[in-house]
C-alpha positions, 0 to 999 in steps of 0.5 A: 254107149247106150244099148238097147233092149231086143224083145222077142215078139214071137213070145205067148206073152209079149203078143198077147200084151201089144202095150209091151213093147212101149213100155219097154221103149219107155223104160229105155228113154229114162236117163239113169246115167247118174246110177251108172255113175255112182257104181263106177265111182262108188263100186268101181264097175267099169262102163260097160259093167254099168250099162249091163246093169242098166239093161239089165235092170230095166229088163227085169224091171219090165218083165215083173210088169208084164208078168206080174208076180214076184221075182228076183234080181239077179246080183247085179240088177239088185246092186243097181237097185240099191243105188239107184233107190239111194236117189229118193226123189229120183227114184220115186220120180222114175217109179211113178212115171212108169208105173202109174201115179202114186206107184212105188216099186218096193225092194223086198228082201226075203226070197227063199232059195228052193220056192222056184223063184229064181228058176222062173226068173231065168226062164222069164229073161231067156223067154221074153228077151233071149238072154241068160240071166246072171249067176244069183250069188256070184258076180260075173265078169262085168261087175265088182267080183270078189276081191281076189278075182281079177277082171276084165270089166273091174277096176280094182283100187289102188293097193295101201302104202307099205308100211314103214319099215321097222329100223332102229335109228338111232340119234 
């Protein structure tokens, strides 16, 4: 099941950049379900973790359009990033596509912890779209968490075998 972006419109920089909301629509009618895929089978996110990133993903996609500066991901949306960029010509298709001919949307590593980066991020996503923004460094619930924690929205794998049992036999 697809959900689809809210924008706030009532927003200083959503209405002053009325091409926007297209963008947005735009960003939405790309079919990024083979991403989805590859983190249920790859990272077993159930399907609505997947979607999550997905929308989150093209939200924050969005918003460093309109805002035009550097931000960050939050875990998810990086994890979605990093599967989906693994889909070279996909990838390249979607980014020229959207961002014009010729233009490429690099994954940079790097992000300092105390330059307000993250903070002017959060506060982006919840101005723009009325959303809290994820943890940086933990998963919430709808995303792989880590081993020990269980969740709703995670599918664990199967655990190992028991190991064969230590009796002596003798022949």
């Amino acid at each position: 099941m697809l959900f689809m972006i809210t924008i706030n419109k009532h927003n200083d920089l959503v209405s002053s950049n009325p091409e926007f909301e297209g963008f947005v629509k735009k960003l939405e009618s790309g079919n990024l379900d083979f991403v989805k895929k590859r983190l249920q089978d790859q990272h077993n996110w159930k399907e609505s973790g997947s979607e999550q990133a997905r929308l989150d993903f093209l939200r924050f996609m969005s918003l460093t359009k309109l805002v035009k500066e550097q931000l960050v991901p939050s875990v998810q949306v990086d994890e979605f990033w990093h599967s989906f960029i693994l889909f070279t010509k996909e990838y390249k298709s979607w980014c020229e596509n959207n961002w014009g001919d010729g233009e490429f949307l690099h994954h940079q590593p790097g992000h300092k912890e105390d330059d307000g980066t993250w903070e002017r991020t959060c506060q982006l996503m919840h101005q723009v779209y009325g959303v809290e923004w994820a943890p940086k460094h933990k998963a919430d619930s709808c995303y792989t968490p880590p081993p020990q924690t269980p969740s709703s929205c995670w599918s664990p794998p199967l655990p190992p075998p028991p190991p064969p049992s230590k009796t002596n036999t003798f022949l």
